[in-house]
NUDOFI-295353 format. One record per residue (C-alpha): residue number from 1; y, x, z. Coordinates in Angstrom, 3 decimals, always signed. Each point is the difference from the previous one (the first is absolute). Layout:
<nr:NUM&north:Y&east:X&up:Z>
...
REM end
This chain:
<nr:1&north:+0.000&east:+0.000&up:+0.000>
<nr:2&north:+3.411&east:+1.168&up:-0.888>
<nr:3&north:+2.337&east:+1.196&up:+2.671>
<nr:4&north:+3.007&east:-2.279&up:+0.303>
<nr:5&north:+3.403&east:+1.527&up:-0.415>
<nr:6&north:+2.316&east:-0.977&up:+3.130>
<nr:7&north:+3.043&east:-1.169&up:-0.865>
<nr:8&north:+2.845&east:-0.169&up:+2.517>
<nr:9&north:+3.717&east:-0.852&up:-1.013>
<nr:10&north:+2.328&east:+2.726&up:+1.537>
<nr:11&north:-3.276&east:+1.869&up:+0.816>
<nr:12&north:-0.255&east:-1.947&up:+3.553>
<nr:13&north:-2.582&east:+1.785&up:+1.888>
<nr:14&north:-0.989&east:+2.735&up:-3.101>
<nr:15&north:-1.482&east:+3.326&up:+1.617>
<nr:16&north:+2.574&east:+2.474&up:-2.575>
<nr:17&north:-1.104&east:+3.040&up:+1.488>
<nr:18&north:-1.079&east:+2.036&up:+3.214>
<nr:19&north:+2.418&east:+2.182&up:+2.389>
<nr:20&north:+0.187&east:+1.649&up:+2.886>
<nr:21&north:+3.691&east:-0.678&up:+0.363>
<nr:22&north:+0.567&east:-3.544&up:+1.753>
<nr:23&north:-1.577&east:-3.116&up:+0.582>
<nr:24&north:+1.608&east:-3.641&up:+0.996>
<nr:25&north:-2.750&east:-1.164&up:+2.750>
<nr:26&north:+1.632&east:-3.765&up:-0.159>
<nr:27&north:-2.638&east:-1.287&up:+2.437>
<nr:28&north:+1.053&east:+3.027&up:+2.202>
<nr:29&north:+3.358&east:-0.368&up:-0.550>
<nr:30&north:+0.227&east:+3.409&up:-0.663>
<nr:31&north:+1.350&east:+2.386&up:-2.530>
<nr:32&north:-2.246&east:+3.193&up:-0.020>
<nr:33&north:+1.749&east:+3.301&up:-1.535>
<nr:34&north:-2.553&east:+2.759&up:-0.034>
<nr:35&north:-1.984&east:-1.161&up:+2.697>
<nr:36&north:+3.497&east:-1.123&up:+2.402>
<nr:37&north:+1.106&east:-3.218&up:+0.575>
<nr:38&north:+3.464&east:+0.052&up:-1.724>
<nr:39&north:+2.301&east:-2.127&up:+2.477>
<nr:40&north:-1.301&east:+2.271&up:+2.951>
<nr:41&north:+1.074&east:+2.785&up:-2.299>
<nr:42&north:+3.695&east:-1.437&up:-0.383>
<nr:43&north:+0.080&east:-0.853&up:+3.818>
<nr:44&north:-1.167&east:+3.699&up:+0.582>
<nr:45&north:+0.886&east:+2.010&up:-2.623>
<nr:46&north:+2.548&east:+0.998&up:-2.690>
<nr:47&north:-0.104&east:-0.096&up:-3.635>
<nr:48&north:-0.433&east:+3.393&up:-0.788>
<nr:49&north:-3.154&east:-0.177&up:+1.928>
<nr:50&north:-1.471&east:-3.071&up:-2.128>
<nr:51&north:+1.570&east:+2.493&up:-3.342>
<nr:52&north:-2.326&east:+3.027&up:+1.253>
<nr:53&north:-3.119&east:-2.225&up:+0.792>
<nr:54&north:+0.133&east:-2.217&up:-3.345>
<nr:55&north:+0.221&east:+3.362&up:-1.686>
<nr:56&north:-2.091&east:+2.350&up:+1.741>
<nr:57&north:-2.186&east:-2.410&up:+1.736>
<nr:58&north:+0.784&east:+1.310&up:+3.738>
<nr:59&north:+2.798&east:-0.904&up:+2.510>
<nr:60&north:+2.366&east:+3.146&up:+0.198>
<nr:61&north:+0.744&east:+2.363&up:+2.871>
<nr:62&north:+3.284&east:+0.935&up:+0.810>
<nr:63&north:+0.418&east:+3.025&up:-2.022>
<nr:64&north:-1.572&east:-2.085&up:-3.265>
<nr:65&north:+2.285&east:-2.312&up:+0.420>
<nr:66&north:+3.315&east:+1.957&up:+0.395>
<nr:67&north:-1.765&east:+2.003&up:-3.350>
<nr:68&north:-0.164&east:-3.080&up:-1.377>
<nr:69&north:+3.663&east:-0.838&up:+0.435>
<nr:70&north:+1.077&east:+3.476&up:-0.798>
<nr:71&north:-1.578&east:-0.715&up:-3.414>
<nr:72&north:+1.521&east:-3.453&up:-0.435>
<nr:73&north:+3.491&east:+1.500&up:+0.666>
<nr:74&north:-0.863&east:+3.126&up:-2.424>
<nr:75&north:-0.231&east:-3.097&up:-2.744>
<nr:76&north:+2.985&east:-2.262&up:+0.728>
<nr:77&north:+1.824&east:+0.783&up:-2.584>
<nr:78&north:-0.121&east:-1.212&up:-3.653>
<nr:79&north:+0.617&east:+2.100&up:-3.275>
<nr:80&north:+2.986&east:+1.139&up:-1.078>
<nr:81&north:+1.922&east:-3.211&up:-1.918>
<nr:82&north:-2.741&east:-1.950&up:+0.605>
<nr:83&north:+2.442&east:-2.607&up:+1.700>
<nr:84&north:+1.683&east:+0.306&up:-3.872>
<nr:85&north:-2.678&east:-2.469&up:-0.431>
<nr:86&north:+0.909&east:-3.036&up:+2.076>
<nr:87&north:+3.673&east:+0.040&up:-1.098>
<nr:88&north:-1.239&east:-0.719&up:-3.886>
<nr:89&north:-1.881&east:-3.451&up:+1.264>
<nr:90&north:+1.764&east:-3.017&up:+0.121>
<nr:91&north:+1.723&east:-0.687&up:+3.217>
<nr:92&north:-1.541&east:-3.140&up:+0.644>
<nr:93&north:-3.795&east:+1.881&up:-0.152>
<nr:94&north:-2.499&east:-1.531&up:+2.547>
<nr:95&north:-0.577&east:+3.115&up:+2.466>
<nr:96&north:-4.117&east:-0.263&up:-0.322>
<nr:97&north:+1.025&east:+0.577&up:-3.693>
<nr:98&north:+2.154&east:+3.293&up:+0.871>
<nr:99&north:-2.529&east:+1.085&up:+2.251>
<nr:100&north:-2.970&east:-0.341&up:-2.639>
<nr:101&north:+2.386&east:+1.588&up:-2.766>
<nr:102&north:+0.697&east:+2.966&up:+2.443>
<nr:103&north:-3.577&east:+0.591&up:+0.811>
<nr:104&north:-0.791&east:-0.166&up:-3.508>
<nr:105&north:+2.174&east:+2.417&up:-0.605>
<nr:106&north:-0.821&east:+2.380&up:+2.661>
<nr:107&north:-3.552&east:+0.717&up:-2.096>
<nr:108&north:+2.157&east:+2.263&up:-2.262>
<nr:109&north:+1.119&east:+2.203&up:+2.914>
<nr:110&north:-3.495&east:+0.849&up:+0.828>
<nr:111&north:-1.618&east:+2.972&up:-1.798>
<nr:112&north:-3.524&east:-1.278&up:+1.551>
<nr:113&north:+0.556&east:-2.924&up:-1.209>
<nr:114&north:-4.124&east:-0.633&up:-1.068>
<nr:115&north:-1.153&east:+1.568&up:+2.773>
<nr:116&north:-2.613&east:-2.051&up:+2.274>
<nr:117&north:-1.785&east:+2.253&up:+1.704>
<nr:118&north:+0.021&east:-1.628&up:+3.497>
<nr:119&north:+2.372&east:+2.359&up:+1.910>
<nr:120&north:+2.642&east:-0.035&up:-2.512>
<nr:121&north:-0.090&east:-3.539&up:+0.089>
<nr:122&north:+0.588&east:+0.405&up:+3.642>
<nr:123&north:+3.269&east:+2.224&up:-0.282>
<nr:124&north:+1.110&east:-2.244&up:-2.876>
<nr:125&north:-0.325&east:-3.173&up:+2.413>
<nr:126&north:+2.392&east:+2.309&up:+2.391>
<nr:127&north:+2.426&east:+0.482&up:-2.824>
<nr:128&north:-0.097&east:-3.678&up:-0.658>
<nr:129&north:-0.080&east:-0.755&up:+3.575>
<nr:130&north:+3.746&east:+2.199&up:+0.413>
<nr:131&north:+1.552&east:-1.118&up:-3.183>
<nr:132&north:-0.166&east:-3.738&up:-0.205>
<nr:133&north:+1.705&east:-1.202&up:+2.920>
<nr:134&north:+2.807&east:+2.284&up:-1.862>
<nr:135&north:-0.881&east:-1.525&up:-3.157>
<nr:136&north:+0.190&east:-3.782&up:+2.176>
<nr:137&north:+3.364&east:+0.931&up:+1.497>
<nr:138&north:+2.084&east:+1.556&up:-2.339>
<nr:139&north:-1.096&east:-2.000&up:-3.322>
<nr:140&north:+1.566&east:-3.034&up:+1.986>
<nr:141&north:+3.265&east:+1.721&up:+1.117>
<nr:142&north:+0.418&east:+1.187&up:-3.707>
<nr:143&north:-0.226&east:-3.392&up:-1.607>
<nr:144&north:+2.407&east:-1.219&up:+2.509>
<nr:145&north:+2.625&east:+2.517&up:-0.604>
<nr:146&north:-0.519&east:+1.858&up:+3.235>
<nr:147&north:-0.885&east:+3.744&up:+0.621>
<nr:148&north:-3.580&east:+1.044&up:+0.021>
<nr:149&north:-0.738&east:+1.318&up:+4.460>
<nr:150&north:-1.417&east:+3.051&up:-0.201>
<nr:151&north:-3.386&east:+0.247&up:+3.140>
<nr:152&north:+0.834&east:+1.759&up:+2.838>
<nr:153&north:-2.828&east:+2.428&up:+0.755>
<nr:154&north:+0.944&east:-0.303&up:+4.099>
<nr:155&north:-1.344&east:-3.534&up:-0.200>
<nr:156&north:-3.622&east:-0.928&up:+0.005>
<nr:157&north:-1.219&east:-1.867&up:-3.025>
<nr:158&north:+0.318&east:-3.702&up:+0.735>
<nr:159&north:+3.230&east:+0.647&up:+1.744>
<nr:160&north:+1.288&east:+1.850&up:-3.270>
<nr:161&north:-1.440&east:-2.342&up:-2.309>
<nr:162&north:+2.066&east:-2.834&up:+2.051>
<nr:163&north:+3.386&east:+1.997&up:+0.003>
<nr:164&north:-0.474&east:+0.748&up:-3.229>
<nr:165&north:-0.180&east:-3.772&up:-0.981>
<nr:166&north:+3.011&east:-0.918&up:+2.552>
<nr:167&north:+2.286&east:+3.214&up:+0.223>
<nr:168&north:-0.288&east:+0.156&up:+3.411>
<nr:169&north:-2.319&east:+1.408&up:+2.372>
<nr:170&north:-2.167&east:-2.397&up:+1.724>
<nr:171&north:-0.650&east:+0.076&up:+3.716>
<nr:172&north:-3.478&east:+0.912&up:+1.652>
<nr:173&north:-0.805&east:-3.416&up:+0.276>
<nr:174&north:+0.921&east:-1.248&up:-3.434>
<nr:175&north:-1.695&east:+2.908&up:-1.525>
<nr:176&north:-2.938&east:-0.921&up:+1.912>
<nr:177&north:-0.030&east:-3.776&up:-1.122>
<nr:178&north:+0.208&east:+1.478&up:-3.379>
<nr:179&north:-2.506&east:+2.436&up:+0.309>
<nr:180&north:-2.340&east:-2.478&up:+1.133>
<nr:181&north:+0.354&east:-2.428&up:-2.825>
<nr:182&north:-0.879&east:+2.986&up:-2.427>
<nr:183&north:-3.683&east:+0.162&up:+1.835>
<nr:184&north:-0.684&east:-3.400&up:-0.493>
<nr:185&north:+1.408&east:-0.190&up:-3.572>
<nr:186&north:-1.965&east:+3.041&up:-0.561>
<nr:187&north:-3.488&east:-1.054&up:-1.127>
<nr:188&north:-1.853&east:-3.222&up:-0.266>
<nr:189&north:-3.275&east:+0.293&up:-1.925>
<nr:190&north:-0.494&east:-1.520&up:-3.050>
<nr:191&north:+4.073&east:-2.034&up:-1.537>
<nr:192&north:+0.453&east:-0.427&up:-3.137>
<nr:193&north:+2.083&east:+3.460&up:-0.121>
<nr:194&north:-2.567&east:+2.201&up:+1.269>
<nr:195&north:-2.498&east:-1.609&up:-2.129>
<nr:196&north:+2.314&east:+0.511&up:-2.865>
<nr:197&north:+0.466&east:+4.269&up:+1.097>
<nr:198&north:-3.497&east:+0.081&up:-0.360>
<nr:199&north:-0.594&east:-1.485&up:-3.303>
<nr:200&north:+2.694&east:+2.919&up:-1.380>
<nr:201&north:-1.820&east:+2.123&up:+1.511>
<nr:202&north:-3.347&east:-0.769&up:-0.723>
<nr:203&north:+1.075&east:+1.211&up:-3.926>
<nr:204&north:+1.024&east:+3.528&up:+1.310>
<nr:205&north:+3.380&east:-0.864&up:-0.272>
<nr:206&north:+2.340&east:+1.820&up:+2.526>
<nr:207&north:+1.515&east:-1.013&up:+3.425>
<nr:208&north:+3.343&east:-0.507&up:-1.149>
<nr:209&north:-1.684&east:-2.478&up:-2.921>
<nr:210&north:-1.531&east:-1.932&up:+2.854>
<nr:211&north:+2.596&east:+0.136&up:+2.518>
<nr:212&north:+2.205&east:-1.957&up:-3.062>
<nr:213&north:-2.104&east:-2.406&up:-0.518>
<nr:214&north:-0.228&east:-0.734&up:+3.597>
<nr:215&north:+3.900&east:-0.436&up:+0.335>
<nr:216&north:-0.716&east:-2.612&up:-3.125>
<nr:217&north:-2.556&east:-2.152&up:+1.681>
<nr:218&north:+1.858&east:-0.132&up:+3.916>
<nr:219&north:+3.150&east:-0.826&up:-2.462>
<nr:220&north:-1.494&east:-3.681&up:-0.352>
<nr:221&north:+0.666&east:-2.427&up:+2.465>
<nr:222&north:-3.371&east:-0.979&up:+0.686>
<nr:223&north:-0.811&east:+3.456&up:+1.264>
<nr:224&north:+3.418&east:+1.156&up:+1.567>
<nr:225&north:+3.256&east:-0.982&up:+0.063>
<nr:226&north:-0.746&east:-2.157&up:+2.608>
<nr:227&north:+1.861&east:+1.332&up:+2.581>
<nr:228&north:+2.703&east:-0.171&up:-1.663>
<nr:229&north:-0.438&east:-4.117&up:-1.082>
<nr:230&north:-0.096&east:-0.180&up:+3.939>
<nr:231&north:+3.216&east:+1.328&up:+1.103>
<nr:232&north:+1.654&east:-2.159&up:-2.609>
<nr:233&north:-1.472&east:-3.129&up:+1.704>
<nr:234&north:+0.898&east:+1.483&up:+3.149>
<nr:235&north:+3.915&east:-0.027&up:-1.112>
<nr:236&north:-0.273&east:-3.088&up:-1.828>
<nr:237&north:-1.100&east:-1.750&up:+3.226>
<nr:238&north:+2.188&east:+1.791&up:+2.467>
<nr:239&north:-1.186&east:-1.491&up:+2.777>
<nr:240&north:-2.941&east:-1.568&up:+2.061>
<nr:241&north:+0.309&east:-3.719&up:-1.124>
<nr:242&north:+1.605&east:+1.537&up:-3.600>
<nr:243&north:-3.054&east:+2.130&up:-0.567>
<nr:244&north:-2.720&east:-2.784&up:+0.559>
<nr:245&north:+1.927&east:-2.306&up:-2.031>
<nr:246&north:-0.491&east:+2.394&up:-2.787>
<nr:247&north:-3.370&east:+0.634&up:+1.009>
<nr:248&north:-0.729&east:-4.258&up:-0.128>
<nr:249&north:+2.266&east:+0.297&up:-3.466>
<nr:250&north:-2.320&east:+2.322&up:-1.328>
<nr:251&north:-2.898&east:-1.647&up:+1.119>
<nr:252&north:+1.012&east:-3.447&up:-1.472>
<nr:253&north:+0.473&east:+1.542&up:-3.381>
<nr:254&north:-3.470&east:+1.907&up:-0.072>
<nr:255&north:+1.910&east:+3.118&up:-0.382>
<nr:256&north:-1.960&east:+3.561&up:+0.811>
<nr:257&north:+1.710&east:+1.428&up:+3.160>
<nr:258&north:-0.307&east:+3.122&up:+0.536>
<nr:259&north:-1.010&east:+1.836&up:+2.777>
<nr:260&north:-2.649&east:-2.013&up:+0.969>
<nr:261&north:-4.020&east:+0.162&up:-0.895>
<nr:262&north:-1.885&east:+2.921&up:-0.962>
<nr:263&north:-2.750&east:+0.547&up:-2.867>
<nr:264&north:-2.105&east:+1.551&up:+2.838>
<nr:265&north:+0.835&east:-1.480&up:+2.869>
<nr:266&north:-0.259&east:-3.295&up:-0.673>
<nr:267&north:+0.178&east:-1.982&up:+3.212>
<nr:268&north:+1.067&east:+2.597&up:+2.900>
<nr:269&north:+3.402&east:+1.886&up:-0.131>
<nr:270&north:+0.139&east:+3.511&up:-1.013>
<nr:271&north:-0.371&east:+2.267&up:+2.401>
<nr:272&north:+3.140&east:+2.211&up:-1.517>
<nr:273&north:+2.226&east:-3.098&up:+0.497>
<nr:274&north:-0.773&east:-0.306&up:+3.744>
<nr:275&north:+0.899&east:+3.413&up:+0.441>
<nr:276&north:+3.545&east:+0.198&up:-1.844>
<nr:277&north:+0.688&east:-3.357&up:+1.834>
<nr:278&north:-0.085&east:+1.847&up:+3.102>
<nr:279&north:+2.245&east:+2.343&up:-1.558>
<nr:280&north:+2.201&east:-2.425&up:-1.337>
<nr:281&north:+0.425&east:-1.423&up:+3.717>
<nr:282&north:+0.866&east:+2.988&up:+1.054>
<nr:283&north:+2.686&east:+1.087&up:-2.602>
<nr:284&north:+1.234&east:-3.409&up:+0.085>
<nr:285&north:+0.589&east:+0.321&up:+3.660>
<nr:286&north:+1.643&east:+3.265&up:-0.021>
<nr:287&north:+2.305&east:-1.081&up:-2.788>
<nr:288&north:+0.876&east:-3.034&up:+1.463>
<nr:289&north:-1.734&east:-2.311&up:-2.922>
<nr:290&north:-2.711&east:-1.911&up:+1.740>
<nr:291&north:+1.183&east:-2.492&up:-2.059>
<nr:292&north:-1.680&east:+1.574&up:-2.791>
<nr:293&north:-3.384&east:+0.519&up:+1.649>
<nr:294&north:+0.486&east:-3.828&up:+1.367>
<nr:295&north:-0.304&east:-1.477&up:-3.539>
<nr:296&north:-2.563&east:+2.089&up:-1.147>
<nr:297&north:-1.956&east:-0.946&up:+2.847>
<nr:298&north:+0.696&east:-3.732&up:-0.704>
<nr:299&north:-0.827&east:+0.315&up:-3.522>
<nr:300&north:-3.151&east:+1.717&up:+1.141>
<nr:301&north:-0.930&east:-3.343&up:+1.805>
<nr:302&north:+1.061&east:-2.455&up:-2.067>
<nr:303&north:-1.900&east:+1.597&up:-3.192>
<nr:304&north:-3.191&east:+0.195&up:+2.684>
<nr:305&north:+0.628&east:-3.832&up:+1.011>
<nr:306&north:+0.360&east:-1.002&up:-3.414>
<nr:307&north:-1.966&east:+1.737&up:-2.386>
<nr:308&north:-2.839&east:+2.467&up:+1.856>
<nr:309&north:+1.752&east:+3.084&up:-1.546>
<nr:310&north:+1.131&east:+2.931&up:+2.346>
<nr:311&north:+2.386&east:+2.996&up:-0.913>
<nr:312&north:-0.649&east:+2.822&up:-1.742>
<nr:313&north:+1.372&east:+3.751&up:+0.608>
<nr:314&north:+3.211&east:-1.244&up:-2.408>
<nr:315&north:+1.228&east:-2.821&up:+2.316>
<nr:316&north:+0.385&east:+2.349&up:+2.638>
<nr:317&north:+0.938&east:+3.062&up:-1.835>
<nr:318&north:+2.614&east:-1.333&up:-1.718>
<nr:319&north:+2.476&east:-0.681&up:+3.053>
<nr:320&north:-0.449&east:+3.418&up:+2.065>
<nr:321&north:+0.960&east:+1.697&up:-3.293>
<nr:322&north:+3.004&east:-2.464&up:-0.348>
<nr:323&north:+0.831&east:+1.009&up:+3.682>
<nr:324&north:-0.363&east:+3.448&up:-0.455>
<nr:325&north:+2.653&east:-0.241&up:-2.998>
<nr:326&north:-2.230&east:+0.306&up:-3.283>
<nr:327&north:+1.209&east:-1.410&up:-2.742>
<nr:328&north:-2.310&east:-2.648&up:-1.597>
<nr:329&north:-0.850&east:+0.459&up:-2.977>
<nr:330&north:-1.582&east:+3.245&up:+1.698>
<nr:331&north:-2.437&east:-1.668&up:+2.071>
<nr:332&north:-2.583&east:+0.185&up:-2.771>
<nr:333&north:+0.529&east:+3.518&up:-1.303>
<nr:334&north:-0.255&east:+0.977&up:+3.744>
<nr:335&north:-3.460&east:-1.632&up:+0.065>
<nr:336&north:-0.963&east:+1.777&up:-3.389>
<nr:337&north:+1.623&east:+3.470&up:+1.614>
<nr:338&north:-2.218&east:-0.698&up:+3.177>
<nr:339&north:-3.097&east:-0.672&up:-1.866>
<nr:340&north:+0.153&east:+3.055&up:-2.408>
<nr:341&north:-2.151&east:+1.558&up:+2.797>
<nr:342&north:-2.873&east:-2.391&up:-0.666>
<nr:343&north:+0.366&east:-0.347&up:-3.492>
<nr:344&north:-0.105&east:+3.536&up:+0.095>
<nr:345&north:-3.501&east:+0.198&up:+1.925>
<nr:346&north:-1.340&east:-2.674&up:-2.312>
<nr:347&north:+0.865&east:+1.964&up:-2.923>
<nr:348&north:-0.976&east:+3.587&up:+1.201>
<nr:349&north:-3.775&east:-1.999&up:+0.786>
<nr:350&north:-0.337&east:-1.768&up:-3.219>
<nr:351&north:+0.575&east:+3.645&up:-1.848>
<nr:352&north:-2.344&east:+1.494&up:+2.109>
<nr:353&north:-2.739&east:-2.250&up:-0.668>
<nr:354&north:+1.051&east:-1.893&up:-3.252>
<nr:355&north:-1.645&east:-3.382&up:-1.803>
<nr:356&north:+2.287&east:-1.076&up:-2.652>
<nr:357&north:+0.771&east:-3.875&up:+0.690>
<nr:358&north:-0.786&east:-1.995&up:-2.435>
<nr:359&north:-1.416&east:-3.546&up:+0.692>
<nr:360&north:-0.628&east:-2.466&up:-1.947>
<nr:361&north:+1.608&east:-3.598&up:-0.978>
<nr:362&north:-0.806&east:-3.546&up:+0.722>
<nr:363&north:+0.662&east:-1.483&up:-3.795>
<nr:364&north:+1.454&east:-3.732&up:-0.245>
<nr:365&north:+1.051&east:+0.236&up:-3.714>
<nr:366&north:-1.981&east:-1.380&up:-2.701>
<nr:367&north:-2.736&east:+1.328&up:-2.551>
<nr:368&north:-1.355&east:-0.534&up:-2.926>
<nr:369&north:+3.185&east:-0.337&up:-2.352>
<nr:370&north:+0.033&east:+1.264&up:-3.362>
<nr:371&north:+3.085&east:+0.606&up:-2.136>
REM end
């Protein structure tokens, strides 16, 4: 008896490939990165120690780490003119379109550029790793008129990355905040982004090839952009009452709203959300908003109450980076800068033990027809 082909819109449930990298354990309720759960990582750890054990498989010590960092700041800078590049694009350029233009662009800079033995890859995900929150920053403050910020090697990454994006240095606490909403952005199994690095790469093509195609796919709004969609809502409704109106509004109308429900986790909230909603009442407190984290909070409910769904990362996400000052239409280049790291790891594993994709179609259309 023939096999029978499964056929699964959106590939709900398809087994793509096998990795060592990170697993979502929904029953669990846990996101496993190389073995750690990744929320106990964020609450215990800082990004640069999730960058050295998606990479090299290990937590760092101390002295990796601060090598590590010594690197990153060794790679801040961009070529010569390269910012030449962002003042030729039309001013009102989406900045996930800048941002896959100047990684695009940063393949011709790189005189290993077909290299994939598994180490390079490594020191190229470093390079990457330094460049693009530069890249992220500056791309946006040149299509606005404004002067690029050059890093500051005193800082420590995320707290660079975040002055670079605001001109001003952020406190210990805000680069904290910010740090942590890297880790969780960081890596997350199997989206449509990482599925799409690995498809590039499964043809040999390089990691600059992938990384583009990457920024294409967490372009659409079905993938990211979310985070932005929700601070919108969040200003549209203004307040408590004004926000659930919109919320009911929405609802009436059968309209998508984002920030809510998850491909994966389907009927719990995401664990990532439940962390930067602590966060968020913190900052909010400090700053003397608790209006803000009162409304998300109450649109949390309401969308629990009324529909089943709970928040994901992006509903919570989106107001700590409006607190600490980010503009946004930078929330979803700052996820895409946060999950280079991952992308990264997926792509340096797919080289290392490559299957070229290509699966096969479910066909609808006719047969039979002659001319």
């Amino acid at each position: 008896m023939a096999e029978q082909t499964v056929y699964k819109p959106g590939l709900d449930g398809i087994i793509a490939t096998e990795t060592n990298i990170s697993y979502l354990d929904v029953d669990a309720e846990e996101i496993v990165i190389r073995g750690y759960e990744l929320i106990e990582l964020a609450e215990n750890k800082q990004y640069l120690d999730l960058v050295h054990l998606l990479l090299r498989g290990e937590l760092p010590t101390n002295s990796e780490k601060a090598s590590l960092e010594e690197e990153l700041k060794r790679e801040y800078s961009l070529p010569e003119n390269f910012f030449n590049l962002f003042e030729l694009l039309p001013e009102q350029t989406h900045p996930m379109d800048a941002l896959r233009t100047g990684i695009s662009a940063l393949a011709g800079h790189d005189t290993d550029l077909n290299e994939r033995e598994e180490e390079q890859t490594k020191h190229k995900a470093i390079r990457l790793l330094a460049k693009i929150p530069n890249i992220v920053a500056n791309s946006y403050h040149i299509l606005h008129h404004k002067q690029p910020v050059a890093p500051k090697q005193e800082l420590p990454y995320s707290a660079n990355f975040l002055y670079m994006i605001t001109g001003k240095e952020p406190t210990e606490k805000e680069a904290a905040y910010f740090d942590q909403s890297l880790m969780v952005y960081s890596e997350h199994e199997m989206p449509n982004s990482t599925f799409t690095a690995r498809v590039i790469a499964s043809t040999n093509s390089d990691i600059y090839g992938s990384l583009t195609g990457a920024v294409a796919s967490l372009k659409g709004n079905l993938h990211g952009g979310a985070n932005e969609a929700v601070m919108y809502m969040l200003l549209e409704g203004k307040t408590i009452d004004g926000f659930r109106n919109l919320l009911y509004e929405k609802l009436r109308n059968k309209e998508k709203i984002m920030g809510f429900g998850h491909r994966v986790y389907m009927k719990k909230m995401d664990p990532r959300a439940a962390l930067m909603k602590e966060a968020l009442r913190e900052l909010a407190e400090e700053k003397g908003r608790m209006d803000l984290y009162e409304m998300c909070d109450a649109g949390e409910e309401l969308m629990r109450e009324e529909k089943g769904l709970y928040p994901n990362l992006d509903y919570y996400a989106a107001p700590v980076y409006y607190l600490l000052d980010i503009p946004i239409d930078l929330y979803t280049p700052i996820f895409y800068a946060a999950r280079t790291v991952g992308l990264c790891a997926h792509i340096s594993e797919q080289h290392a033990n490559n299957k070229l994709f290509r699966p096969r179609v479910h066909y609808t259309g006719p047969r039979n027809l002659h001319p």
